[in-house]
C-alpha positions in Angstrom: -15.0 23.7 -24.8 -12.2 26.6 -25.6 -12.9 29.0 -28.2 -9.9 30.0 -29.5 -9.6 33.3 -31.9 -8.4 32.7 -35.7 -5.5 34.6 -35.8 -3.5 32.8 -32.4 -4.5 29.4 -33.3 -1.2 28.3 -35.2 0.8 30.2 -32.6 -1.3 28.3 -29.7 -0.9 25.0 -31.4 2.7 25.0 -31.9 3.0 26.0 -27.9 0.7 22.9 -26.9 2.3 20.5 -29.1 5.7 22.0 -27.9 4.3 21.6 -24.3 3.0 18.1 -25.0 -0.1 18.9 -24.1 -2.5 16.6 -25.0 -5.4 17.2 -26.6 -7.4 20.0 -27.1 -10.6 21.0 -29.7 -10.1 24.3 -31.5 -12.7 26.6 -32.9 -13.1 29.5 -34.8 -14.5 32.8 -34.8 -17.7 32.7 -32.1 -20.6 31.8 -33.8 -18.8 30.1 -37.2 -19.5 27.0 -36.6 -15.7 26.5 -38.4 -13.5 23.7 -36.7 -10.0 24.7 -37.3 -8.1 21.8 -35.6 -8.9 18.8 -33.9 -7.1 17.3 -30.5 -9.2 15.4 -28.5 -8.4 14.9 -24.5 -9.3 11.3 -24.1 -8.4 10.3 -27.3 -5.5 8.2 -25.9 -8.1 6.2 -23.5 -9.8 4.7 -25.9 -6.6 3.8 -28.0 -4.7 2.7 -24.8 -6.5 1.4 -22.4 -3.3 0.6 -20.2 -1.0 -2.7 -19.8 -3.4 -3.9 -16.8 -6.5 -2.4 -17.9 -6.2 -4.1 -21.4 -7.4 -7.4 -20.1 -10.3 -5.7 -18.6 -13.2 -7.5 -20.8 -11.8 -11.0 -19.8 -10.4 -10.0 -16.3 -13.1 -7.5 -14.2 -15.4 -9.4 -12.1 -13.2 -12.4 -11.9 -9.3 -11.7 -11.5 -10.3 -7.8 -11.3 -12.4 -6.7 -8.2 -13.9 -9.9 -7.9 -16.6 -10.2 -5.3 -14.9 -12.0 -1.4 -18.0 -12.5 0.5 -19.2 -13.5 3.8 -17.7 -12.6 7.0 -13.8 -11.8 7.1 -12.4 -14.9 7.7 -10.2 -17.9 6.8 -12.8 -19.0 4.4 -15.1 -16.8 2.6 -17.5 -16.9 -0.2 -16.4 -16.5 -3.8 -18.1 -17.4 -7.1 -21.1 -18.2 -4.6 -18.8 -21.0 -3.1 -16.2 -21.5 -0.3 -12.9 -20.8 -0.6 -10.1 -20.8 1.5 -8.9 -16.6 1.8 -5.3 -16.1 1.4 -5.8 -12.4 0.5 -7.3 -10.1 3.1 -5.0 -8.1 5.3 -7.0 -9.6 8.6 -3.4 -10.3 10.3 -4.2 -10.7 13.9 -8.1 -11.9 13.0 -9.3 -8.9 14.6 -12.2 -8.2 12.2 -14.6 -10.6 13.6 -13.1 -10.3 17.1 -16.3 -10.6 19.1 -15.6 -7.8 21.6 -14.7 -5.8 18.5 -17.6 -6.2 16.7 -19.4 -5.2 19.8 -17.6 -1.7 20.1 -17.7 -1.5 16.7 -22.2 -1.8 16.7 -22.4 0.1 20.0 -20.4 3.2 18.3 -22.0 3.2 15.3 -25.4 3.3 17.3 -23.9 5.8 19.9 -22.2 8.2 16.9 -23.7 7.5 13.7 -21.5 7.5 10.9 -21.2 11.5 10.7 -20.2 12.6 13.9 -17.6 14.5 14.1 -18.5 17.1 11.6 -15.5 18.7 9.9 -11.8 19.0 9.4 -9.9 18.5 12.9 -8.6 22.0 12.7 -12.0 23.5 12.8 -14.8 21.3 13.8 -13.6 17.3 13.9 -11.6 17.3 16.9 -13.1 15.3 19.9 -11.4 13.9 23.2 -11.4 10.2 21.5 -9.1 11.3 18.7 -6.6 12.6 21.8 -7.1 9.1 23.3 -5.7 7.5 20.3 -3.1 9.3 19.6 -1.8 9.2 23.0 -2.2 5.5 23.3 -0.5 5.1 19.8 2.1 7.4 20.4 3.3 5.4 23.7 2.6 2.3 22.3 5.5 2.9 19.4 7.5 4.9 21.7 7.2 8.4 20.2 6.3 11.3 22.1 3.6 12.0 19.8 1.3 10.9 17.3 -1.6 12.3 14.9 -4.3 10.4 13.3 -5.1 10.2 9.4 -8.2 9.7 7.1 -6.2 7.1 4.9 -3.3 5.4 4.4 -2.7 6.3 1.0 -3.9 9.5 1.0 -1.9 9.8 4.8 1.3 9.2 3.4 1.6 11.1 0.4 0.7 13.7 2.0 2.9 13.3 5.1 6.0 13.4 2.8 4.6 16.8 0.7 4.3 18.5 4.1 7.6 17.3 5.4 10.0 18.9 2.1 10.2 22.0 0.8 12.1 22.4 -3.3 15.3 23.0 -1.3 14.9 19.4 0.2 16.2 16.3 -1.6 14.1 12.9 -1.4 16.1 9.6 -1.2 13.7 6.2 -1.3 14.0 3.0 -2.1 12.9 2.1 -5.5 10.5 -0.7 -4.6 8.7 2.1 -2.6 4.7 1.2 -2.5 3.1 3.3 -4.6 1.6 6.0 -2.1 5.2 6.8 -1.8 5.9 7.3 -5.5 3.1 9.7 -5.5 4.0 11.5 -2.5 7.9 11.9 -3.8 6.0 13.3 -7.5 4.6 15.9 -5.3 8.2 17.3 -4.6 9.0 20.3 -6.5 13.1 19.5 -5.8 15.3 16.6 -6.4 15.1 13.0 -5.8 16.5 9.5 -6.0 16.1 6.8 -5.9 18.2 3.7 -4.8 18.6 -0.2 -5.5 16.2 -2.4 -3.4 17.1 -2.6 -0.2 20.9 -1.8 -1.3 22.6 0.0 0.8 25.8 0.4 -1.1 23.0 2.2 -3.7 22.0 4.4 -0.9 24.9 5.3 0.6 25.9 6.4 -3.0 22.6 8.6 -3.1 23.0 10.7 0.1 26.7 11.9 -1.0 24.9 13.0 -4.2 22.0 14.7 -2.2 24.6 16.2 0.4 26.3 17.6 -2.4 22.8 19.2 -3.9 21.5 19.7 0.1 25.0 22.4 0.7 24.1 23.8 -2.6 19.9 24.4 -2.3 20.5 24.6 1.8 17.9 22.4 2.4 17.6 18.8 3.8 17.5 15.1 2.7 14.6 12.8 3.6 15.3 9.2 3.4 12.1 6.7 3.2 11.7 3.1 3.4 9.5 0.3 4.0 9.3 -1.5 7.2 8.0 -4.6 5.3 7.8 -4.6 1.4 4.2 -5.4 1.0 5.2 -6.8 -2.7 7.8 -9.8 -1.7 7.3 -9.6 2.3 11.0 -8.4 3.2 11.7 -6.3 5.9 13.4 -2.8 4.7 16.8 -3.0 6.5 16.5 0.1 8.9 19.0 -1.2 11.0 21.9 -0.3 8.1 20.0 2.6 6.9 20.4 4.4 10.7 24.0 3.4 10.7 24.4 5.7 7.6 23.5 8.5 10.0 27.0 8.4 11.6 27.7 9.4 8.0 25.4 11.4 6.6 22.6 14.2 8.1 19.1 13.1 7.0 15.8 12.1 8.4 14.2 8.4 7.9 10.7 8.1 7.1 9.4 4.5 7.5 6.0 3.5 6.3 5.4 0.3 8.2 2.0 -1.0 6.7 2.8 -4.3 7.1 5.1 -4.3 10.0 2.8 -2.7 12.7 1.2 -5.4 15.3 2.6 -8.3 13.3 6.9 -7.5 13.8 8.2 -6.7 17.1 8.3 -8.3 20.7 5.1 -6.5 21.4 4.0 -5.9 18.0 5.4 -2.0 18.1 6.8 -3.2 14.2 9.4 -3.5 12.1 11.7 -0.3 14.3 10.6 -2.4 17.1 11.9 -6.1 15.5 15.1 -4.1 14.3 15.9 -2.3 17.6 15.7 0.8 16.4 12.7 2.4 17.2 14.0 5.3 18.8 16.1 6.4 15.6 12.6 6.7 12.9 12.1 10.1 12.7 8.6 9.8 11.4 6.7 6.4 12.0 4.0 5.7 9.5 1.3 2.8 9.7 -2.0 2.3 9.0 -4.8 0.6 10.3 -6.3 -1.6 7.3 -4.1 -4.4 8.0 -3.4 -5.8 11.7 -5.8 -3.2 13.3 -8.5 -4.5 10.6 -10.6 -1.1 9.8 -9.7 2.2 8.4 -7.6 5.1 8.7 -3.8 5.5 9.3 -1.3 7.6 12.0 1.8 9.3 12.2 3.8 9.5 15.2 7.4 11.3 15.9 8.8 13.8 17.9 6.4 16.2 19.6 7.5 19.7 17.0 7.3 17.2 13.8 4.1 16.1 14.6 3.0 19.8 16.2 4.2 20.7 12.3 2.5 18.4 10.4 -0.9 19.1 12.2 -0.8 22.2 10.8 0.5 21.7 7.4 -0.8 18.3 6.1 -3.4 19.1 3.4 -5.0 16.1 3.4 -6.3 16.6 7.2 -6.7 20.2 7.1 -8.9 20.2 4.4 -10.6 16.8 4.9 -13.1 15.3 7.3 -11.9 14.2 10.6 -11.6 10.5 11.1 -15.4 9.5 11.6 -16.4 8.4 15.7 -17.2 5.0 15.4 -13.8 4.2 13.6 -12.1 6.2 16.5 -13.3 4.3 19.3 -13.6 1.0 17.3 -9.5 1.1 17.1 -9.0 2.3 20.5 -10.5 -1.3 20.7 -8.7 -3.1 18.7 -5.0 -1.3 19.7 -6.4 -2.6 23.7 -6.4 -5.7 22.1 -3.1 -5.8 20.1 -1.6 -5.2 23.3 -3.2 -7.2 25.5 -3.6 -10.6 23.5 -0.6 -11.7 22.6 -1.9 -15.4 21.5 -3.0 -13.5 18.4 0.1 -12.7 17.0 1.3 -15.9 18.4 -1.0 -17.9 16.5 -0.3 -15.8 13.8 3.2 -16.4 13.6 2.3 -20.2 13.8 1.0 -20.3 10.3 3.3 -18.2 8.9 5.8 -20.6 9.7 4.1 -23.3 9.1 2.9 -22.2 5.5 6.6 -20.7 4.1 8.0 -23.9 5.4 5.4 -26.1 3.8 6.3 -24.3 0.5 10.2 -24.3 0.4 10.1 -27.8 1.3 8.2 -28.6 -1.6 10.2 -26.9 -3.8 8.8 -23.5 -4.1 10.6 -20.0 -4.1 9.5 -17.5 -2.0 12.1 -15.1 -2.0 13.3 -13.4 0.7 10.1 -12.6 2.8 10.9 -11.6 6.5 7.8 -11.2 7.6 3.5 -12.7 6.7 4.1 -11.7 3.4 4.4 -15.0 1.3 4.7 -14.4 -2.1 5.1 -17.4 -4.4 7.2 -16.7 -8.2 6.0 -19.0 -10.9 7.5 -18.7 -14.5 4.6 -18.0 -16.5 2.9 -15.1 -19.1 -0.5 -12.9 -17.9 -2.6 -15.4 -20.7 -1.1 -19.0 -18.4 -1.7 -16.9 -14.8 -5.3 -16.0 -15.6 -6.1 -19.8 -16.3 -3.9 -20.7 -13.5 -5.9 -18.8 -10.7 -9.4 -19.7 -12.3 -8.4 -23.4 -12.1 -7.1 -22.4 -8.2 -10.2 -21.0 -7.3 -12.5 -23.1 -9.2 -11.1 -26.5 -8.3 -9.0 -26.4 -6.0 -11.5 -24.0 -3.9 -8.3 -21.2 -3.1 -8.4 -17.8 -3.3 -5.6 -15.5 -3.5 -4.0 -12.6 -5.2 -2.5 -12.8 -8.1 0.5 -10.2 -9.4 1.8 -9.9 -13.1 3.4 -7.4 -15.7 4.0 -4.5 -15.1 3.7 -4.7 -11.2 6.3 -7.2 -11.4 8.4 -8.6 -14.3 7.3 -10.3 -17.5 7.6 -13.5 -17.5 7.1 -14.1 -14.1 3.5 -15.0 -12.0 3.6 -13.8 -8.4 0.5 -15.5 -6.1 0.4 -13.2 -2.9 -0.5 -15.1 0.1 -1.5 -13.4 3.2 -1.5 -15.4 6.5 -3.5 -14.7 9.5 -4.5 -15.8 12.9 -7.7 -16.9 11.7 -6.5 -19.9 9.1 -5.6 -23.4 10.4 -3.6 -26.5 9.6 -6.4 -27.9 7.5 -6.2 -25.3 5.4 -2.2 -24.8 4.6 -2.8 -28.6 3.8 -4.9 -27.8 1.5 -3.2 -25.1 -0.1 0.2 -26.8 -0.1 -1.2 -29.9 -2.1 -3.3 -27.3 -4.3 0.0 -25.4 -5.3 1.4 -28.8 -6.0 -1.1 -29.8 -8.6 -1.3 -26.5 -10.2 2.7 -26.0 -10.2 2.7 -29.6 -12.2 0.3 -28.2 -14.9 2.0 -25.2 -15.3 5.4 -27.0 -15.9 3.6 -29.8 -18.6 2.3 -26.9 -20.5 -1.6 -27.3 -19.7 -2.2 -23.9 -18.7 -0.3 -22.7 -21.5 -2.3 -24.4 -24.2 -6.3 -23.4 -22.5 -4.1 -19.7 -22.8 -4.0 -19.6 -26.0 -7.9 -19.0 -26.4 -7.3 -15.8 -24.7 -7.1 -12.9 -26.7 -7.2 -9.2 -25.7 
């Protein structure tokens, strides 16, 4: 509660509507009891609940955080029934990799889950963390490398360490969004360019070169290695060329790329052939590397700089022991067992193929990313992906308004080592029957029972 005096509260409320402030109670003298004006701060939750979180009496539990269970696998347990799993990042099938799951037990029983105690600055640094950083950082062929708590958290922060206000952010404007909230962090200027456009960025960077001789600051370009959205790789090549142009610094969050892109699964710098010209090399171990936690790597004084100045790791526990040594593991492995990405790759190919040939677009994925676009509203998707997972026993994610456009039903399938031919059968003959109801109108007519 504020108490605010009588005789400021018109001048006060004129500056917070002014302000656009939202929202805030206003009393009277102290002990009155008088309410003089009313602005309540979550007033607009109740009224707007948001253009996803609107469905949330029909959708949670079910199409929202619904409950995958069972080990990590091709086929899990949903709606306590088996399904076949198109939607866990488990690229290389690592997750239930018995000699991981063994490091993974002995750890835990060795370290606990608390151990090390502290930031990494103070307290949280151990000889482990050094291990993995060194392995990582010669592994994507950067002289150094620093480990994170998260991914999301890891990159947002990264890029609010990396700029100052005199620095000027260009990105592309599909960015995931950890990078959208890193960029709002930036107290100077930004753009943004077209997908993947590079006539777009090219455009940008003269208008940030312009703004970067005027502030005497720098430009920081960021991109995707692969889009996580539609599965296309970020074209890095062109974006390096522009540095025969331009003076900037390329930031690449490769998410997707890392252990899945690449002749030894270095990622998407690595598929490209140009590795060596990413300043700062993002990935994160939640996908391919199947745990937690995220690194950076670079050259030795960026990452020396960012060890120092990240937030997020200065002020945050160090990455906990049993993770550590559990993806010290699993990057052994990455390296080592090639057949994984291999076998991989198989179903990729054999799954995108499967689906053009039978008519469905894809887009323009370049990498395990399979997205599928079906012309349909929220109402027809919801009873679309019930009558997937309910009789045609598939599971996978399921993208509308306003992560993509309306209009339009995007089913996100992720491929991994662990699936077989059996089951992109299935699936193939499953999107088959469900594309036909969607086209006859079926799935439009059981929609119109919904109702927000």
């Amino acid at each position: 509660m504020l108490i605010i005096h009588e005789n400021i509260k018109e001048k006060l409320s004129t500056f917070i509507k002014n302000m656009k402030i939202p929202h805030i109670i206003f009393y009277g003298p102290s002990g009155s009891g008088k309410r003089i004006l009313v602005y309540e701060f979550i007033d607009k939750i109740y009224k707007n609940k948001g253009p996803l979180g609107k469905w949330a009496s029909i959708a949670e539990g079910y199409f929202a955080f619904p409950k995958l269970e069972g080990p990590i696998s091709n086929r899990m347990r949903f709606n306590d029934k088996e399904v076949i799993t198109w939607s866990v990042n488990d690229y290389l099938g690592l997750a239930n990799h018995p000699e991981v799951r063994q490091v993974d037990a002995e750890a835990a029983k060795a370290y606990g889950s608390a151990y090390p105690m502290g930031a990494r600055l103070m307290s949280g640094h151990t000889k482990y963390h050094e291990k993995l950083e060194s392995e990582l950082a010669k592994f994507t062929s950067k002289e150094s490398a620093y480990l994170l708590n998260f991914g999301y958290q890891g990159i947002l922060s990264t890029i609010d360490s990396l700029v100052s206000k005199n620095d000027i952010i260009v990105y592309d404007i599909d960015a995931h969004a950890c990078i959208v909230d890193g960029v709002r962090l930036h107290l100077g200027k930004r753009f943004t360019y077209q997908h993947n456009d590079m006539k777009s960025l090219e455009k940008n960077l003269e208008r940030a070169t312009k703004m970067a001789e005027q502030t005497g600051g720098g430009i920081l370009v960021i991109s995707e290695g692969v889009f996580g959205m539609r599965g296309e790789q970020g074209k890095l090549k062109e974006i390096v060329q522009l540095k025969n142009k331009f003076k900037f610094r390329l930031l690449v969050d490769d998410a997707h790329g890392f252990g899945t892109l690449g002749k030894t699964g270095a990622g998407t710098g690595e598929e490209q052939g140009i590795q060596d010209q990413i300043d700062v090399y993002f990935a994160t171990f939640a996908k391919s590397m199947a745990s937690t936690g995220a690194f950076i790597s670079g050259d030795k004084e960026i990452i020396g700089f960012l060890r120092y100045n990240m937030r997020s790791q200065m002020f945050a526990k160090s990455l906990q022991m049993q993770l550590v040594v559990g993806a010290i593991k699993r990057l052994e492995i990455l390296k080592n067992e090639p057949q994984h990405r291999e076998k991989l790759w198989k179903n990729v190919k054999a799954l995108q193929t499967g689906l053009v040939k039978s008519g469905f677009d894809i887009g323009t994925t370049k990498s395990c990313v399979t997205p599928v676009f079906l012309k349909g509203d929220v109402p027809e998707a919801m009873v679309l992906v019930k009558d997937l997972r309910e009789k045609y026993n598939i599971f996978c994610s399921i993208v509308v308004y306003p992560v993509i456009p309306k209009c339009l039903i995007l089913l996100r399938l992720i491929p991994t080592a662990t699936h077989t031919i059996n089951d992109i059968n299935e699936t193939l003959d499953s999107f088959l029957a469900i594309r036909d109801k969607l086209q006859n109108g079926y799935y439009k007519k059981l929609s119109e029972r919904i109702s927000v």
